[in-house]
C-alpha positions as CSV (number, residue, x, y, z in Angstrom):
1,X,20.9,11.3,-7.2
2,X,18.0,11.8,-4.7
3,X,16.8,8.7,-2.7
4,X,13.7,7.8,-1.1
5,X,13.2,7.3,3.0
6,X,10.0,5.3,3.8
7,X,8.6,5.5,7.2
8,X,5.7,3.2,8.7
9,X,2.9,4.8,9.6
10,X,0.2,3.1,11.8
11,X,-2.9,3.7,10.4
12,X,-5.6,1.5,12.0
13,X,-2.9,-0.7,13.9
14,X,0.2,-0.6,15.4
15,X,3.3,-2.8,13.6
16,X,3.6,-4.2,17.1
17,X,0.3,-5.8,16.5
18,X,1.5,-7.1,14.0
19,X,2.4,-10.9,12.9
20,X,6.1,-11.7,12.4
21,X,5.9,-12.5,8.0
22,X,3.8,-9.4,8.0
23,X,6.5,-7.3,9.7
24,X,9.1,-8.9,7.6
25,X,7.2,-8.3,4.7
26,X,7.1,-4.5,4.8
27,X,10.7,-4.7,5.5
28,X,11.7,-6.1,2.7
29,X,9.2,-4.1,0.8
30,X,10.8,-0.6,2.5
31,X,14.2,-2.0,1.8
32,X,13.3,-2.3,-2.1
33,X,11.5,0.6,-2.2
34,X,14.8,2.6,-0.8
35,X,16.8,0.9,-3.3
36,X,14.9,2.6,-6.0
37,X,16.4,5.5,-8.6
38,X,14.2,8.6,-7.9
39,X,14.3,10.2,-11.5
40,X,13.6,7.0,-13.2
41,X,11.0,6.0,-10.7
42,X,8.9,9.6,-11.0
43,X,10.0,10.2,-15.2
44,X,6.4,10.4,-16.0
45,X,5.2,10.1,-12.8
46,X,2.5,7.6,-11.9
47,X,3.2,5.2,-14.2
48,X,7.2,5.0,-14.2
49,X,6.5,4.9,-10.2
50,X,4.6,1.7,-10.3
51,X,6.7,-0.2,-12.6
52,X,10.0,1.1,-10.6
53,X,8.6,-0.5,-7.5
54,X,7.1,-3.7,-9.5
55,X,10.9,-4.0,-10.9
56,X,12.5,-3.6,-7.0
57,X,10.5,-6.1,-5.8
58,X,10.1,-8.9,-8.6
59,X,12.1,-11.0,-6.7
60,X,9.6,-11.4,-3.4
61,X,7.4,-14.5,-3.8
62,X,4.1,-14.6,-3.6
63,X,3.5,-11.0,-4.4
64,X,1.4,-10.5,-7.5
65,X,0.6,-7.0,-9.0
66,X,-2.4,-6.5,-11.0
67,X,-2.9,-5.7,-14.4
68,X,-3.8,-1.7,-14.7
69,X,-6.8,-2.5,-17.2
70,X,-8.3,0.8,-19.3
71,X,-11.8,0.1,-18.6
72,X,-13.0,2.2,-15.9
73,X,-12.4,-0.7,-13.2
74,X,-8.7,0.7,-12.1
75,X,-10.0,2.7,-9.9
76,X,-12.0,-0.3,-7.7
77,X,-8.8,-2.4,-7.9
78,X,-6.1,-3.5,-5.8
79,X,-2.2,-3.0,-6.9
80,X,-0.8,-5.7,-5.6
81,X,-1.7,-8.8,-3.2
82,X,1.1,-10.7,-1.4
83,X,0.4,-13.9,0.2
84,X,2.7,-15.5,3.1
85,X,4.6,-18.2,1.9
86,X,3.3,-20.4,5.6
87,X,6.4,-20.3,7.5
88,X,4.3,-19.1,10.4
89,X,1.8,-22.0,10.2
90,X,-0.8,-19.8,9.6
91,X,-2.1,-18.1,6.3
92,X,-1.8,-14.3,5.9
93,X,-2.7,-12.0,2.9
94,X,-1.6,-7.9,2.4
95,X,-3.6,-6.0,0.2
96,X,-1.5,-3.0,-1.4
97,X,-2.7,0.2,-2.9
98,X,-1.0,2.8,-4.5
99,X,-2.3,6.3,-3.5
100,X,-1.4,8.8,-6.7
101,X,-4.7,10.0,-6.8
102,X,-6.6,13.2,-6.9
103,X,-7.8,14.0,-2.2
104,X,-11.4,12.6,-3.9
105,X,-10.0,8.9,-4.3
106,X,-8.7,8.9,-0.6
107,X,-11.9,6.9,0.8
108,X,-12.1,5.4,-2.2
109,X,-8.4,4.2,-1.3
110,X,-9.3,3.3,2.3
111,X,-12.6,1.4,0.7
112,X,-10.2,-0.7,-1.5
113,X,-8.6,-2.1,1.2
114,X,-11.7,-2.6,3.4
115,X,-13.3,-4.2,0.8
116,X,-10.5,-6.8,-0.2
117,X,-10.2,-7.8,3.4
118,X,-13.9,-8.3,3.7
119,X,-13.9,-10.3,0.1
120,X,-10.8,-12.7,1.8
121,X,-12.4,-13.1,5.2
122,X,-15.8,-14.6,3.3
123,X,-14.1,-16.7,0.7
124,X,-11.3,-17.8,2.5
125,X,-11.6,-21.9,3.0
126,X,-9.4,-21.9,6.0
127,X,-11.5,-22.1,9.3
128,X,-9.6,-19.9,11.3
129,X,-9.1,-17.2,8.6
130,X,-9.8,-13.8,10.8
131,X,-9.3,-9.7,10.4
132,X,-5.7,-10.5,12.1
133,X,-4.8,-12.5,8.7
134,X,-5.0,-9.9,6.7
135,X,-3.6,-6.3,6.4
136,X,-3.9,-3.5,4.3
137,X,-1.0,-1.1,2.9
138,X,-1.3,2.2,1.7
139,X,1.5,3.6,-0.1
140,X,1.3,7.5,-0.2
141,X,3.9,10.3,-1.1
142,X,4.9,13.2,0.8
143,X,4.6,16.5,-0.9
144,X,7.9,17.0,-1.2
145,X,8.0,13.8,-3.4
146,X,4.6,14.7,-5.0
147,X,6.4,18.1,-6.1
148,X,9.2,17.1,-7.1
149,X,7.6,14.8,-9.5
150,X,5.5,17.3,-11.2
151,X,1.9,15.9,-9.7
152,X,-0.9,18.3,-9.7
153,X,-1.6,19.8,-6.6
154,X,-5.0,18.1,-6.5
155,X,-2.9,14.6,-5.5
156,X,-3.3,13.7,-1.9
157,X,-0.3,13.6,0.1
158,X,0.6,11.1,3.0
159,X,-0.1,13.6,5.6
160,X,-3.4,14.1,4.0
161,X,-4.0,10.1,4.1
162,X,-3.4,10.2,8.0
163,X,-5.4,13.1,8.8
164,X,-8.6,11.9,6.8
165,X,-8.4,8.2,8.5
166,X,-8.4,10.1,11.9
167,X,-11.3,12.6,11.2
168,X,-13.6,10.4,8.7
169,X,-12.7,6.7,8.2
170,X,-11.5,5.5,11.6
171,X,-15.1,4.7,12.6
172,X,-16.0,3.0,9.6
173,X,-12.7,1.4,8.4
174,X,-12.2,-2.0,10.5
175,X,-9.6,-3.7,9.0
176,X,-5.8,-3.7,9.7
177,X,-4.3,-1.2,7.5
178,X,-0.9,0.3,7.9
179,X,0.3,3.6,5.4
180,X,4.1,3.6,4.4
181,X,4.9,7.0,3.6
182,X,7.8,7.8,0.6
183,X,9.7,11.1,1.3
184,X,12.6,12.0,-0.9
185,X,15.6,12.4,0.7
């Protein structure tokens, strides 16, 4: 049985940067993700891959994952939103997106998560609510993943994620948004 290797990818900042229940967030999230059976997770692949991860990681409070709805709006909404459960005396949201998607729907991707972080920062009650509150994760696959799997071609791969932030977005995308990156191993 294959396995799955996830590896942090800074996208617009560093996990240095990065608050402590934010850090341990995505580590329990990579640790679940890990955990995951590769053939049942990719069986008929988009779908089977969502609901493998939203099995893994039932168990971590305060993360909800939205209803996939089959009226054209899928493609303007988030996949998940996790809110800190306050241990750090402070309030902090991560908006998740998963990217199995044709290269088109990479800013689209990027916009998501922009757009989430700019719709918490205005309706947030909390006074001192700011951009370091929130963070954005973009879960890609690696070809090697996306092959194996039996995506089109068309589908963006991690690699493609990093390279169009760098040469497109990075000037116009000003939230905190990290990529995790799934490679089979």
């Amino acid at each position: 049985m294959s396995t799955l290797k996830v590896i942090n990818d800074p996208i617009s900042t560093t996990f240095e940067e990065l608050p402590l229940c934010f850090t341990e967030f995505i580590s329990n999230f990579k640790s679940d993700f890990e955990k995951m059976n590769l053939e049942e997770a990719i069986k008929t692949r988009s779908n089977s891959f969502r609901e493998s991860l939203k099995e893994k990681t039932k168990h971590i409070k305060n993360l909800s994952w939205e209803s996939k709805l089959r009226d054209g709006t899928a493609a303007f909404q988030l996949d998940a939103k996790y809110i800190c459960a306050g241990r750090c005396n402070s309030s902090h949201q991560v908006n998740i997106v998963i990217c199995l998607n044709n290269r088109e729907a990479i800013g689209t991707n990027f916009l998501k998560l922009e757009i989430a972080a700019l719709s918490n920062l205005r309706t947030s009650k909390i006074d001192d609510f700011t951009d370091e509150n929130i963070l954005g994760i973009l879960i890609s696959l690696d070809s090697d993943l996306l092959s194996a799997g039996g995506w089109d071609n068309s589908y963006a791969d991690s690699s493609e994620y990093s390279a169009a932030f760098r040469k497109y977005y990075k000037n116009l995308i000003k939230s905190n948004i990290v990529q995790l990156r799934i490679h089979k191993v």
